[in-house]
MDTraj code that builds the backbone (N, CA, C; nanometers):
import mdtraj as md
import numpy as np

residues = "UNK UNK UNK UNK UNK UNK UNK UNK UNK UNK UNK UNK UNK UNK UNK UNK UNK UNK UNK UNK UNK UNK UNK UNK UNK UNK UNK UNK UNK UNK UNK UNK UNK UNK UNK UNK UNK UNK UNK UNK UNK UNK UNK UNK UNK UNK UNK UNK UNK UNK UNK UNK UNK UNK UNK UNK UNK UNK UNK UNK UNK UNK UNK UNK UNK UNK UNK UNK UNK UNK UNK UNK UNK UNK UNK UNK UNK UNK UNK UNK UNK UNK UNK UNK UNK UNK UNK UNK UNK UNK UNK UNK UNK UNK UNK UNK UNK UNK UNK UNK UNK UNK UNK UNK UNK UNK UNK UNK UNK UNK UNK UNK UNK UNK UNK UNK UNK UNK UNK".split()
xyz = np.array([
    [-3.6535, -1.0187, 1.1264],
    [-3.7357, -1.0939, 1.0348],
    [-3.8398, -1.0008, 0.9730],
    [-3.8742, -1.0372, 0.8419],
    [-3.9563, -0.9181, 0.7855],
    [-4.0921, -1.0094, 0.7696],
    [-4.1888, -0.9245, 0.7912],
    [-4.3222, -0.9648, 0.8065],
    [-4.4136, -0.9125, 0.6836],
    [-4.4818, -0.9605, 0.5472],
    [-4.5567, -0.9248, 0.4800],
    [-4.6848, -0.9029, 0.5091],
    [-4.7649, -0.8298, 0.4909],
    [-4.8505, -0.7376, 0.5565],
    [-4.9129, -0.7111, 0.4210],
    [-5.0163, -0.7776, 0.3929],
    [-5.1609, -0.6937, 0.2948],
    [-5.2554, -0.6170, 0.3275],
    [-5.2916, -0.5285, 0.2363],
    [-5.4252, -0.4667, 0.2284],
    [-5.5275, -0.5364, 0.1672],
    [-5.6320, -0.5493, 0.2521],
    [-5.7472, -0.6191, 0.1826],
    [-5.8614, -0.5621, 0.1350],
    [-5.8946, -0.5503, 0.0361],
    [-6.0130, -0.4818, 0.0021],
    [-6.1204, -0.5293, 0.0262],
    [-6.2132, -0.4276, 0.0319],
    [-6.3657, -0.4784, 0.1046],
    [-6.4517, -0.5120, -0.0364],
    [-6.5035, -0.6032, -0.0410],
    [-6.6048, -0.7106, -0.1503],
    [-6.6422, -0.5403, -0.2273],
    [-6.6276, -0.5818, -0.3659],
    [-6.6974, -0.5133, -0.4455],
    [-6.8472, -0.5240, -0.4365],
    [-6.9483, -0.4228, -0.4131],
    [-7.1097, -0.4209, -0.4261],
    [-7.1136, -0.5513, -0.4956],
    [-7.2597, -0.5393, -0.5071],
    [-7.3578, -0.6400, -0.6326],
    [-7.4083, -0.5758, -0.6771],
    [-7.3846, -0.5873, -0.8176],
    [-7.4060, -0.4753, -0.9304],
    [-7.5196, -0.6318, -1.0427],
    [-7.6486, -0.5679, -1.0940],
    [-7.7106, -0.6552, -1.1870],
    [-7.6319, -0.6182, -1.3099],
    [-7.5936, -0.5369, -1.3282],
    [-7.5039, -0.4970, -1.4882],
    [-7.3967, -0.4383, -1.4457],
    [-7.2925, -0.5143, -1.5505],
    [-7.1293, -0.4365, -1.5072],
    [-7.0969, -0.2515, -1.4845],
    [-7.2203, -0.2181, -1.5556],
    [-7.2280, -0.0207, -1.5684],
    [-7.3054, -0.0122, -1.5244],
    [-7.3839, -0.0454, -1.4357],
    [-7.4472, 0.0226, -1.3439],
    [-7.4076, 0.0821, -1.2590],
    [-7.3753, 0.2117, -1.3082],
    [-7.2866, 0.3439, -1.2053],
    [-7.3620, 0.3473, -1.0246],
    [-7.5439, 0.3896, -1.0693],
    [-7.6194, 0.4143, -0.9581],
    [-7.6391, 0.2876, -0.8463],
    [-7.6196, 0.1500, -0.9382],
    [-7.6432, 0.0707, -0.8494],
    [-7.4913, 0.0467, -0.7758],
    [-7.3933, 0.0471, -0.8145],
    [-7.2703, 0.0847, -0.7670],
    [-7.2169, 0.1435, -0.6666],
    [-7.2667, 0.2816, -0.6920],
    [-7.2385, 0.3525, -0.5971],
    [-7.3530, 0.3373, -0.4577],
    [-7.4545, 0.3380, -0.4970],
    [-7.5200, 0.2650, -0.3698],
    [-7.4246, 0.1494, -0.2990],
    [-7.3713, 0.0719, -0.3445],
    [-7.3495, -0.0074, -0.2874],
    [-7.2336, 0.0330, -0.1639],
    [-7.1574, 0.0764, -0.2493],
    [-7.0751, 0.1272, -0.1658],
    [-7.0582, 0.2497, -0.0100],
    [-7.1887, 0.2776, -0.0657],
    [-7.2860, 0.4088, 0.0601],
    [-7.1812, 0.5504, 0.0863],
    [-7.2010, 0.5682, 0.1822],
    [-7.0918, 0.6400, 0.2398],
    [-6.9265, 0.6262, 0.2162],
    [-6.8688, 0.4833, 0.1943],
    [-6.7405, 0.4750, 0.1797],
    [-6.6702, 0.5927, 0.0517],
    [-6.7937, 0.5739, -0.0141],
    [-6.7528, 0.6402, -0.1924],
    [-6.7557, 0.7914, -0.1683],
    [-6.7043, 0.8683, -0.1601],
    [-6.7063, 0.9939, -0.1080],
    [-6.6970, 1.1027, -0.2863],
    [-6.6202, 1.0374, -0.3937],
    [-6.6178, 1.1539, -0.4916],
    [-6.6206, 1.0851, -0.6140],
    [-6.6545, 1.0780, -0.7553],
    [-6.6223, 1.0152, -0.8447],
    [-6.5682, 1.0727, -0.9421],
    [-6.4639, 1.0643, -1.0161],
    [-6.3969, 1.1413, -1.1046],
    [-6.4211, 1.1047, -1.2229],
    [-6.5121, 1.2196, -1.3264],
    [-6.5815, 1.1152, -1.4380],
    [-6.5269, 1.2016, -1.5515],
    [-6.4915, 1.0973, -1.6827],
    [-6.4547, 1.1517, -1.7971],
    [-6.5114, 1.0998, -1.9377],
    [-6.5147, 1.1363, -2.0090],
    [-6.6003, 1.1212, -2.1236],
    [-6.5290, 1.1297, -2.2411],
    [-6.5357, 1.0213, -2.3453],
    [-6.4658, 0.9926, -2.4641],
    [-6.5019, 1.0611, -2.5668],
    [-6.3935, 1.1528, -2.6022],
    [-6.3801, 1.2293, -2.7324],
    [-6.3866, 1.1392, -2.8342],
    [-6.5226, 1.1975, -2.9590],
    [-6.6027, 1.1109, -3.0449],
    [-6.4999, 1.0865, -3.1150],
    [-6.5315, 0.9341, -3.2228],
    [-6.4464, 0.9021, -3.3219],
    [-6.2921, 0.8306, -3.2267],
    [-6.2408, 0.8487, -3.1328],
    [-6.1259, 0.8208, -3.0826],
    [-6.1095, 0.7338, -3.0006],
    [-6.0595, 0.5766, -2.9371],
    [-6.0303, 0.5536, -2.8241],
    [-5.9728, 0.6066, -2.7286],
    [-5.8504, 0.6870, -2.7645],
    [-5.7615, 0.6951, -2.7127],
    [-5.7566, 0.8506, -2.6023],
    [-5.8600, 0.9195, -2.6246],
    [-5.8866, 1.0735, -2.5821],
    [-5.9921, 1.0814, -2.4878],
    [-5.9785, 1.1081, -2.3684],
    [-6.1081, 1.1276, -2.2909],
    [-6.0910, 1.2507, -2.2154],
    [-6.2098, 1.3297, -2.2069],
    [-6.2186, 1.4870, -2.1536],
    [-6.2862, 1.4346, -1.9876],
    [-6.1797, 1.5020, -1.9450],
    [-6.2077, 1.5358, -1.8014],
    [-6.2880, 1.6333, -1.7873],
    [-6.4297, 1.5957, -1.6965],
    [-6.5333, 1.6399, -1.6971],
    [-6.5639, 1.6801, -1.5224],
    [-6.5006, 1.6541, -1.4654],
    [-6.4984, 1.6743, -1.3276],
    [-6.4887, 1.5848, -1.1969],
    [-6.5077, 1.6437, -1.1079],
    [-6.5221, 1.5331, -0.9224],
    [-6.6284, 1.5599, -0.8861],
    [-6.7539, 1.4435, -0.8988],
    [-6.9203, 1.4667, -0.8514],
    [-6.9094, 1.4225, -0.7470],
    [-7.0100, 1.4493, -0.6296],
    [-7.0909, 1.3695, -0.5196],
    [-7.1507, 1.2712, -0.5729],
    [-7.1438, 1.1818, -0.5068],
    [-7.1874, 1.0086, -0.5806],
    [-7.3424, 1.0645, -0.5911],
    [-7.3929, 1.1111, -0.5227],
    [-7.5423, 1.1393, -0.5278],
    [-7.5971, 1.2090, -0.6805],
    [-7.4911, 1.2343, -0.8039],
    [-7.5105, 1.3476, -0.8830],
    [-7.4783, 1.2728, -0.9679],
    [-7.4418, 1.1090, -0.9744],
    [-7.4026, 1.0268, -1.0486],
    [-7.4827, 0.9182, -1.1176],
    [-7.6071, 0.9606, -1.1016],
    [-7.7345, 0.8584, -1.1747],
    [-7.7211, 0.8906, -1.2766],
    [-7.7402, 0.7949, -1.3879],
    [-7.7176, 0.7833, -1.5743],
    [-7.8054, 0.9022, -1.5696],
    [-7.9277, 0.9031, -1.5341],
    [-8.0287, 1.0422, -1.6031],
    [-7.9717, 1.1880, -1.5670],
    [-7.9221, 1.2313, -1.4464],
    [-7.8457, 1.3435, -1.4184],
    [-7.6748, 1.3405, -1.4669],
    [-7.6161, 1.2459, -1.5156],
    [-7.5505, 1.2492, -1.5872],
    [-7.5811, 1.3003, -1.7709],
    [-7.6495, 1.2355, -1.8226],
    [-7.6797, 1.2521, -1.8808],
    [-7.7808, 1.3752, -1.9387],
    [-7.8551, 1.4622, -1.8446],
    [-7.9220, 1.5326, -1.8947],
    [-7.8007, 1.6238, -1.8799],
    [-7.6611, 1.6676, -1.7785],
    [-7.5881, 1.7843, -1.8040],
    [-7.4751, 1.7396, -1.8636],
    [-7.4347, 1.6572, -1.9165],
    [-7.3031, 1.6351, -2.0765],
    [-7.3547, 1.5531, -2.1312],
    [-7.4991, 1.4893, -2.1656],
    [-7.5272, 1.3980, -2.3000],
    [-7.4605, 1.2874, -2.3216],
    [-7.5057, 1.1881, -2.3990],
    [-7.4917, 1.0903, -2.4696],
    [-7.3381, 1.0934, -2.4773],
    [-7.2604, 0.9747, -2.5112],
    [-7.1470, 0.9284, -2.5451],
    [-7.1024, 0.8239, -2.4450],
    [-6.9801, 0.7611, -2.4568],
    [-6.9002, 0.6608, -2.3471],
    [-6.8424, 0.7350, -2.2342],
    [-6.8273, 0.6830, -2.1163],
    [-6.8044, 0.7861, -2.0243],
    [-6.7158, 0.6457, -1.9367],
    [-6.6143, 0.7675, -1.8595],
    [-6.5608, 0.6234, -1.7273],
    [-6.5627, 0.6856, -1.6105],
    [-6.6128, 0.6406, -1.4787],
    [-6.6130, 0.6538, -1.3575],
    [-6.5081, 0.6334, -1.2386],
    [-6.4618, 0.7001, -1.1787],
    [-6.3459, 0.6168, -1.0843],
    [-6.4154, 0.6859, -0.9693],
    [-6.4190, 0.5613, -0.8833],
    [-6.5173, 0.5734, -0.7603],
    [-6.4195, 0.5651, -0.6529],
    [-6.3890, 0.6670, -0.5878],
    [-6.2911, 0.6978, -0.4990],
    [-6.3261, 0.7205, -0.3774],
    [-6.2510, 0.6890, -0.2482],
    [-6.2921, 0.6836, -0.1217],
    [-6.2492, 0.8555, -0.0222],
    [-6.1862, 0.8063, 0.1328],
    [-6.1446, 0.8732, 0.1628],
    [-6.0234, 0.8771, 0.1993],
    [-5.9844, 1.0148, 0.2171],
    [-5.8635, 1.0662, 0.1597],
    [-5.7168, 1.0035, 0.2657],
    [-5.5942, 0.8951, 0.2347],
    [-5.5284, 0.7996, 0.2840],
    [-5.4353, 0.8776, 0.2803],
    [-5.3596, 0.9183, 0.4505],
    [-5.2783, 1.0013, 0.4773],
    [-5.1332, 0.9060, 0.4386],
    [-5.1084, 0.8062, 0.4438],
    [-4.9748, 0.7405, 0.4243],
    [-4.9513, 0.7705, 0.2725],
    [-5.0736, 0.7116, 0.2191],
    [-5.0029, 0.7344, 0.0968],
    [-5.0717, 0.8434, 0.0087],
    [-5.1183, 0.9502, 0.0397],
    [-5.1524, 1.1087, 0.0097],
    [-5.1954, 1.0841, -0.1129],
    [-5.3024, 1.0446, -0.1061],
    [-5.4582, 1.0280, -0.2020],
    [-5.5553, 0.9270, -0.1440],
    [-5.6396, 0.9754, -0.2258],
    [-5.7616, 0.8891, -0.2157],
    [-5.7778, 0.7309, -0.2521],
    [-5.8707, 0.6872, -0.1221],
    [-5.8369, 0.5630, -0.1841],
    [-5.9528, 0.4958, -0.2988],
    [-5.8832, 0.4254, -0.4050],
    [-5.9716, 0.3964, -0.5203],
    [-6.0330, 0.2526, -0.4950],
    [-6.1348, 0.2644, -0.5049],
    [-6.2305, 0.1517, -0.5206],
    [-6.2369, 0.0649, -0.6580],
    [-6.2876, 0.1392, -0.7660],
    [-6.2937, 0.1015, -0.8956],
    [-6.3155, 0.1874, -0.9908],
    [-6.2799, 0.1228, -1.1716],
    [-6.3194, 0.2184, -1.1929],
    [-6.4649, 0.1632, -1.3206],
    [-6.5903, 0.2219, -1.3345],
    [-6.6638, 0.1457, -1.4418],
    [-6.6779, 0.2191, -1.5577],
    [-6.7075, 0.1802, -1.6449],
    [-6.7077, 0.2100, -1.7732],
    [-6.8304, 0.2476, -1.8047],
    [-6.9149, 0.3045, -1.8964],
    [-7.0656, 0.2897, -1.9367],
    [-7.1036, 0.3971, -2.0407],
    [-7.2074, 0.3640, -2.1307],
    [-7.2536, 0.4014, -2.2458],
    [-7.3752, 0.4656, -2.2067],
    [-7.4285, 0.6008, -2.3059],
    [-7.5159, 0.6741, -2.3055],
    [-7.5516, 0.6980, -2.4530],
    [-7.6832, 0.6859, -2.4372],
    [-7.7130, 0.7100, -2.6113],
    [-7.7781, 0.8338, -2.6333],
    [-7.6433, 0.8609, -2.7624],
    [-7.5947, 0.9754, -2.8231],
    [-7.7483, 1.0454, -2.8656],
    [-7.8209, 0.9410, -2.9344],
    [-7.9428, 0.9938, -3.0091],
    [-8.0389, 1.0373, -2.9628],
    [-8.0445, 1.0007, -2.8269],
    [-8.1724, 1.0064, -2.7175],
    [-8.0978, 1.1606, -2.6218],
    [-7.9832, 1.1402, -2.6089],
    [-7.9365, 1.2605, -2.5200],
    [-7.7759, 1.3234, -2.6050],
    [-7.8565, 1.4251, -2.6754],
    [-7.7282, 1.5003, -2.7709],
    [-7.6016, 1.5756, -2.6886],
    [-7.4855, 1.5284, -2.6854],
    [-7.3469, 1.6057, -2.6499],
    [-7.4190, 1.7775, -2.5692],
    [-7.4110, 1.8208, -2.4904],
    [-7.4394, 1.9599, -2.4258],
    [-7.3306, 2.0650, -2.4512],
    [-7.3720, 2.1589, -2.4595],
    [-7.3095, 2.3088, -2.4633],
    [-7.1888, 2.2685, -2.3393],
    [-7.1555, 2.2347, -2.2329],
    [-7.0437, 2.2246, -2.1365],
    [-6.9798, 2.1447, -2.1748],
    [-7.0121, 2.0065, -2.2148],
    [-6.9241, 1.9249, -2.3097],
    [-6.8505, 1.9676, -2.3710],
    [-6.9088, 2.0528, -2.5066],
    [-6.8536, 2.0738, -2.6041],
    [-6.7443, 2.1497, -2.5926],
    [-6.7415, 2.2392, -2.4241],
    [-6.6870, 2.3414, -2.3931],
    [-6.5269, 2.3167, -2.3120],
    [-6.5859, 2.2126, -2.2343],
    [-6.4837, 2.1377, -2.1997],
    [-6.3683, 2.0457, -2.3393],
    [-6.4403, 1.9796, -2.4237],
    [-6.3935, 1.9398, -2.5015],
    [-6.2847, 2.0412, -2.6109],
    [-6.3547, 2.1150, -2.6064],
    [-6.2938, 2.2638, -2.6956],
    [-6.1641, 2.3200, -2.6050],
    [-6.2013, 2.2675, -2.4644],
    [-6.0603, 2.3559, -2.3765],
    [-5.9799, 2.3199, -2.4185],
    [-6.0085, 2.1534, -2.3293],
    [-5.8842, 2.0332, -2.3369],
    [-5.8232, 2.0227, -2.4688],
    [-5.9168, 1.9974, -2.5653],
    [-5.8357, 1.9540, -2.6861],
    [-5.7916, 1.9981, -2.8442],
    [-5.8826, 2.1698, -2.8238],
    [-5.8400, 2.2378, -2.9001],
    [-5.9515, 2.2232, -2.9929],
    [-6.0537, 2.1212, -2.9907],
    [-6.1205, 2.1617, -3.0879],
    [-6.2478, 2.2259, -3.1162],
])
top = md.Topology()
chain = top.add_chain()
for i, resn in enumerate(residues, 1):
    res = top.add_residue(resn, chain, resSeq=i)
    for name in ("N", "CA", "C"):
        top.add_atom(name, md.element.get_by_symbol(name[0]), res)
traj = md.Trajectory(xyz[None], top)
């Protein structure tokens, strides 16, 4: 007889705003071990520059923002590392906006952006 067997995920935090990265990742404490964050090439939906794997601690909008600037950015808040199925396990992923005018695109951005996409 075959027996179905779920994984249950543990309650998403309480977040006061859906992008609240910092309050987010607090929530999650220790479970959240890396976040893999990428940032939307201007003018485009469809293009986002991989920008790296932070320590959740390096993930507040203002230290985000003061080292790649302003633009849309997405977060995937990832756990620890699940030997059955050889990756990490994902929590979520959030979305969130930085303004462009207040914090201009950075020299590593641009640099990264220039790798990835040629321009």
């Amino acid at each position: 007889m075959r027996t179905n067997t779920t994984k249950t995920k543990p309650p998403r935090p309480h977040r006061s705003f859906p992008d609240a990265i910092d309050e987010i990742l607090y929530g999650y404490g220790p479970r959240a071990r890396v976040v893999q964050l990428w940032r939307q090439v201007d003018g485009t939906h469809a293009e986002w520059t991989y920008l790296g794997r932070l320590r959740p601690e390096l993930c507040e909008i203002e230290l985000i923002a003061k080292r790649f600037g302003g633009g849309w950015y997405r977060a995937k808040v990832l756990g620890a590392w699940d030997r059955e199925r050889r990756r990490e396990e994902y929590f979520e992923q959030v979305a969130f906006g930085i303004d462009q005018q207040w914090w201009p695109m950075t020299a590593e951005t641009r640099e990264r952006i220039r790798k990835q996409h040629g321009m």
